[in-house]
C-alpha positions as CSV (number, residue, x, y, z in Angstrom):
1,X,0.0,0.0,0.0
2,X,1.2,3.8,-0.7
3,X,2.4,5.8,1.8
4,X,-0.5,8.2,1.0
5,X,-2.9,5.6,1.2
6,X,-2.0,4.3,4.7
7,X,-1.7,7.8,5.5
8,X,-5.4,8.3,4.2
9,X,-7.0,5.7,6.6
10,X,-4.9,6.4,9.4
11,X,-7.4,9.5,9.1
12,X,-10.4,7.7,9.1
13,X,-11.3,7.6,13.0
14,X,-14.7,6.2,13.4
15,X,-14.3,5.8,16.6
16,X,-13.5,9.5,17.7
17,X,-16.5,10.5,15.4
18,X,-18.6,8.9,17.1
19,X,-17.7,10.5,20.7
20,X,-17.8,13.7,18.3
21,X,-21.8,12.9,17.4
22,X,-22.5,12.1,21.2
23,X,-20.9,15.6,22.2
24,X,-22.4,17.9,20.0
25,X,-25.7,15.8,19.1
26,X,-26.3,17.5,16.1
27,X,-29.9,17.7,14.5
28,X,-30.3,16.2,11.4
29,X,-33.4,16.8,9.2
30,X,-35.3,14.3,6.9
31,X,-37.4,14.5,3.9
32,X,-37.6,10.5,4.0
33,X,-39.1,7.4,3.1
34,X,-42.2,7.1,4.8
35,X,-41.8,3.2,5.0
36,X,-38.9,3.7,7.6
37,X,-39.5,7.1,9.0
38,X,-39.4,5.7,11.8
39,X,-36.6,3.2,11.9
40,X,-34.6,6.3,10.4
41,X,-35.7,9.1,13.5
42,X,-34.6,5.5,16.0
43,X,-31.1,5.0,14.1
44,X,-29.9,9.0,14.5
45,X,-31.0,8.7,18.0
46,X,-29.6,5.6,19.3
47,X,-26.2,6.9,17.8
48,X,-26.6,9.4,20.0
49,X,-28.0,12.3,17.9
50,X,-31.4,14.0,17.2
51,X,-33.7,13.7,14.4
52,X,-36.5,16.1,12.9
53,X,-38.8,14.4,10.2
54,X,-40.3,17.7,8.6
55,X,-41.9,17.6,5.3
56,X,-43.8,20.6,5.1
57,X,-43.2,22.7,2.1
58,X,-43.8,25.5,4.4
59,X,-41.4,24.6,7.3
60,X,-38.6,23.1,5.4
61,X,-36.2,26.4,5.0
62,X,-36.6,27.1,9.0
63,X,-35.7,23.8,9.6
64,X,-32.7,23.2,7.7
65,X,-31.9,26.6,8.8
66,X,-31.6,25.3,12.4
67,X,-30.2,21.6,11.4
68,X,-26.9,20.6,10.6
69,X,-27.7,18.1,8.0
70,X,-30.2,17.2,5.4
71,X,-31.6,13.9,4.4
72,X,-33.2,13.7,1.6
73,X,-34.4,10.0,0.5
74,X,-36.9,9.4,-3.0
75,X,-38.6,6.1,-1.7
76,X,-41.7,7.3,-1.9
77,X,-42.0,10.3,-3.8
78,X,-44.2,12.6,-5.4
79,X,-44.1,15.4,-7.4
80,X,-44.9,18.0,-4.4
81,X,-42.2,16.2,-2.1
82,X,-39.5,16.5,-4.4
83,X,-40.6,20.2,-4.4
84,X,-40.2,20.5,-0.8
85,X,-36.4,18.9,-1.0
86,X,-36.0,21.4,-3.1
87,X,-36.7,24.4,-1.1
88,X,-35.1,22.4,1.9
89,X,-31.6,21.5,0.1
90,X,-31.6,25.1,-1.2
91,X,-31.9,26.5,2.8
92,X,-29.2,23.8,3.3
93,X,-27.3,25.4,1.0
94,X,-27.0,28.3,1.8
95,X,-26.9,28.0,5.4
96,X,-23.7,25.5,4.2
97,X,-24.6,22.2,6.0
98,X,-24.2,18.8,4.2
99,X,-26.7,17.4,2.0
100,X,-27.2,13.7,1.5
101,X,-29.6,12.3,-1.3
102,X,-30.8,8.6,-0.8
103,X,-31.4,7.7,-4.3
104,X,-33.6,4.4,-3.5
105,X,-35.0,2.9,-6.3
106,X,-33.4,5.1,-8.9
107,X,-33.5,3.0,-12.0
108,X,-37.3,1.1,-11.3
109,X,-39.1,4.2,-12.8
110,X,-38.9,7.3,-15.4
111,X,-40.1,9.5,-12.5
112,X,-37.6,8.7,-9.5
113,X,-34.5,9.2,-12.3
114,X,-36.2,12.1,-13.4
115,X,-36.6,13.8,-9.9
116,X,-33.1,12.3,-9.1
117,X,-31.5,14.5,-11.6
118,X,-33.8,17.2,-11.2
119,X,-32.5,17.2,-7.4
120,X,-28.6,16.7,-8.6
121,X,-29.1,19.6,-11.0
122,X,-30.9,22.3,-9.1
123,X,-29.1,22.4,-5.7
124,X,-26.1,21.0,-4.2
125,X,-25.7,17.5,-3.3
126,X,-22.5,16.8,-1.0
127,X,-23.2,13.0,-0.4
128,X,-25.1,10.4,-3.1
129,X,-26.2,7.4,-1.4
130,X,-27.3,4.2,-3.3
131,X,-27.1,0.0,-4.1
132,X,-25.1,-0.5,-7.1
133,X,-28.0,-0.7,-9.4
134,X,-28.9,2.7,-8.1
135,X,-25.7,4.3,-8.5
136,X,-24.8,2.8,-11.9
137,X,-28.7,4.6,-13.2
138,X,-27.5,7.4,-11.8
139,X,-24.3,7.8,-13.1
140,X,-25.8,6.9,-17.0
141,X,-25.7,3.2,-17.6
142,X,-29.0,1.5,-18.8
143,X,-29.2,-0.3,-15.6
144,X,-32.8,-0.9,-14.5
145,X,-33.7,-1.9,-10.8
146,X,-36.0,-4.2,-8.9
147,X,-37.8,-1.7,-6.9
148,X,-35.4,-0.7,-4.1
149,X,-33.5,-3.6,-4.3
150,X,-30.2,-4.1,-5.9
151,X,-29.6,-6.3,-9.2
152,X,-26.8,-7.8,-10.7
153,X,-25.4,-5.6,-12.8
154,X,-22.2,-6.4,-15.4
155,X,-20.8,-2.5,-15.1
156,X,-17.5,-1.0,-13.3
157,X,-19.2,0.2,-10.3
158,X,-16.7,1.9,-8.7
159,X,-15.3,3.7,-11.7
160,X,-19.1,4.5,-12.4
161,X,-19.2,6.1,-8.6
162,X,-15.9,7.7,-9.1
163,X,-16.9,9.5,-12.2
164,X,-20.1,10.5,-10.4
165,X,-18.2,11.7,-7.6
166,X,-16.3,14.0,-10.2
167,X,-18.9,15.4,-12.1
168,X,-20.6,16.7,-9.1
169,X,-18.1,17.4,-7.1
170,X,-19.4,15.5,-4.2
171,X,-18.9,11.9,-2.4
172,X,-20.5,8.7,-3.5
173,X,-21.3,5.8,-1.3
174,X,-22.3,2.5,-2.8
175,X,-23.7,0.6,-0.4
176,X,-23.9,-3.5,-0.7
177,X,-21.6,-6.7,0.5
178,X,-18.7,-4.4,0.4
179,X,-19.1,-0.8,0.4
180,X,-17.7,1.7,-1.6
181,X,-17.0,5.4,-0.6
182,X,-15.2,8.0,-3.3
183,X,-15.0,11.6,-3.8
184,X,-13.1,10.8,-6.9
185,X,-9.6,11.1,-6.3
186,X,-9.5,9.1,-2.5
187,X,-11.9,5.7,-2.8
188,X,-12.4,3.5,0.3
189,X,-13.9,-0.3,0.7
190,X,-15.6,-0.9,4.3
191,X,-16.3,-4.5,4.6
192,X,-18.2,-4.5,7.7
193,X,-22.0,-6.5,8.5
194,X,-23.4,-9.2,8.1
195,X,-25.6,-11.1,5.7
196,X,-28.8,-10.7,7.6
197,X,-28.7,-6.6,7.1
198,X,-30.6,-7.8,3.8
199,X,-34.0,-9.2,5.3
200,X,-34.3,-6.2,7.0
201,X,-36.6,-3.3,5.3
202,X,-35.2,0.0,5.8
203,X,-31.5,-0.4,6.4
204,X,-30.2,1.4,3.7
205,X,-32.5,4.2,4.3
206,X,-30.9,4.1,8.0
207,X,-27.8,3.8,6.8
208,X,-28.2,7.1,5.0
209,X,-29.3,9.1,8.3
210,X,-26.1,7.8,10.2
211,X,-24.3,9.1,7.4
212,X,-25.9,12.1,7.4
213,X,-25.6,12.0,11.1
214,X,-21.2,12.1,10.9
215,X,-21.2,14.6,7.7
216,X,-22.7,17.0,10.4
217,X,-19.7,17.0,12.2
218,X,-16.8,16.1,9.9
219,X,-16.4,18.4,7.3
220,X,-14.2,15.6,5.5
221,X,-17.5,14.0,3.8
222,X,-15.6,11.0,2.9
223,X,-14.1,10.4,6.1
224,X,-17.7,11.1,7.6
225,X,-19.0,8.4,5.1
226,X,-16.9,5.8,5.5
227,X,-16.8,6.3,9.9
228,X,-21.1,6.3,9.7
229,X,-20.9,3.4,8.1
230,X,-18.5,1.5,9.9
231,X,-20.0,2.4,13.2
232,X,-23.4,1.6,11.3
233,X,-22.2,-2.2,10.6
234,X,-20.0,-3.4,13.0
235,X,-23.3,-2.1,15.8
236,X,-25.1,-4.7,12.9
237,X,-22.6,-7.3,13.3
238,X,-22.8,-7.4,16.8
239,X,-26.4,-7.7,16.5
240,X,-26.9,-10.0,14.4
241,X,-24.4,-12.3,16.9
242,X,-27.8,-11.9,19.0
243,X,-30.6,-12.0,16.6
244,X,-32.6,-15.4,15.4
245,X,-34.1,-13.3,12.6
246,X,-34.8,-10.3,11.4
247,X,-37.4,-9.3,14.0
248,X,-35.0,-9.8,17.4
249,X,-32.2,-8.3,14.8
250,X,-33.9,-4.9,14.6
251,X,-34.6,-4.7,18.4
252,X,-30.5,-5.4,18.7
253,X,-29.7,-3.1,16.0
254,X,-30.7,-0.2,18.2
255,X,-29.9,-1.3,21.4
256,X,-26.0,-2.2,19.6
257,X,-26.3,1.3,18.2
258,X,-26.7,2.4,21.3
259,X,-24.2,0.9,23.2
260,X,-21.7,1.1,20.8
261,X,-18.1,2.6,22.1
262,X,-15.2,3.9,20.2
263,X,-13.0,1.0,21.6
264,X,-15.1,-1.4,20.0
265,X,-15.6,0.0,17.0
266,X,-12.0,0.6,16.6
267,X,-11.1,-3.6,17.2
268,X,-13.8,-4.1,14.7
269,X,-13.6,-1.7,11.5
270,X,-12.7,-3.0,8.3
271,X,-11.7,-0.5,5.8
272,X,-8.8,-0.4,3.1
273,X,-8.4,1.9,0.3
């Protein structure tokens, strides 16, 4: 490995981001999925910060005004919430906090790519968030989707994320058996969870708010990426040590999230560049 690259993930502390979130407790608003609203609001808290689900078209620039991140997830959109991201990501913006787009189930429909370029296009994106079917729609290829679930696809993913990542100017996470984080010049693999993580509804979508959660304070959006997700899985992988199925997994999931400690999560990430 290249000096530069050790040097690169000797940066990556998960760990000492994740006392960071527990000190500040930053809020983080949603315009999310309202399948796993919930499970999203329960993920930022048990890491130890505070969620806001406001969807309002007419509260959405006070609210991002007082946040310090934005999530913004498509999985079940319409025409007048995409309108409200809008205003949100524009008050996001300009107040300068991160903005994360879940792009779930980009590539199953003509409106979702639509509304995920009209998002891409209009206001500033700092983090995209997606499967690999997802990303690789996104980025051009003629991939299509199976709902929000990923498919097999025969593509160059992480050259695909990477040239994403450049053409935006912002970071791209690729989420699946290995994840992939870029911001087009640095690109990282975490290899953390387990298998079970895929029986769950709603993980990715959580996945996204954690992330969203350590962009809020880590300016380094990669580094922020990579740490949320880390902390993210290994709290998976120790649940799923406890868990018979999905249902006594989710109940662990939170209660792991919320246990977790920096010491732990520093014997257990897996990242390499």
């Amino acid at each position: 490995m290249h000096t530069e690259n050790k040097r690169s993930l000797q940066e990556i502390t998960p760990g000492i981001l994740l006392k960071r979130v527990r000190e500040v407790s930053p809020l983080i608003h949603h315009l999310t999925n309202w399948v796993t609203i919930y499970d999203c609001a329960q993920a930022v808290k048990s890491i130890g910060a505070s969620p806001v689900m406001a969807h309002a078209i007419e509260e959405v620039e006070e609210m991002a005004a007082i946040s310090s991140a934005l999530v913004l997830n498509i999985g079940t959109l319409t025409n007048d919430f995409v309108e409200a991201m809008k205003k949100a990501a524009s008050a996001a913006n300009k107040k300068g906090i991160p903005v994360i787009l879940d792009v779930c189930g980009a590539g199953s429909t003509s409106l979702r790519n639509e509304k995920c370029q009209e998002l891409i296009s209009r206001v500033r994106i700092d983090i995209i968030k997606g499967n690999p079917s997802e990303i690789a729609c996104i980025s051009g290829a003629n991939i299509r989707t199976k709902g929000v679930d990923s498919c097999d696809i025969k593509v160059d993913i992480k050259k695909l994320a990477n040239e994403l990542a450049l053409a935006n100017t912002c970071v791209v996470v690729v989420t699946g058996q290995e994840d992939t984080v870029t911001d087009g010049k640095k690109l990282y693999i975490v290899s953390n969870g387990d298998k079970i993580m895929s029986g769950l509804v709603g993980l990715g979508c959580m996945a996204a708010s954690v992330i969203g959660t350590f962009a809020a304070v880590e300016k380094d959006l990669a580094k922020a990426s990579v740490s949320g997700l880390v902390c993210f899985e290994v709290a998976a992988e120790i649940a799923a040590e406890r868990s018979k199925g999905p249902g006594s997994f989710k109940v662990n999931f939170f209660d792991s999230l919320y246990n977790l400690n920096p010491a732990i999560v520093s014997d257990r990430q897996k990242i390499r560049c």
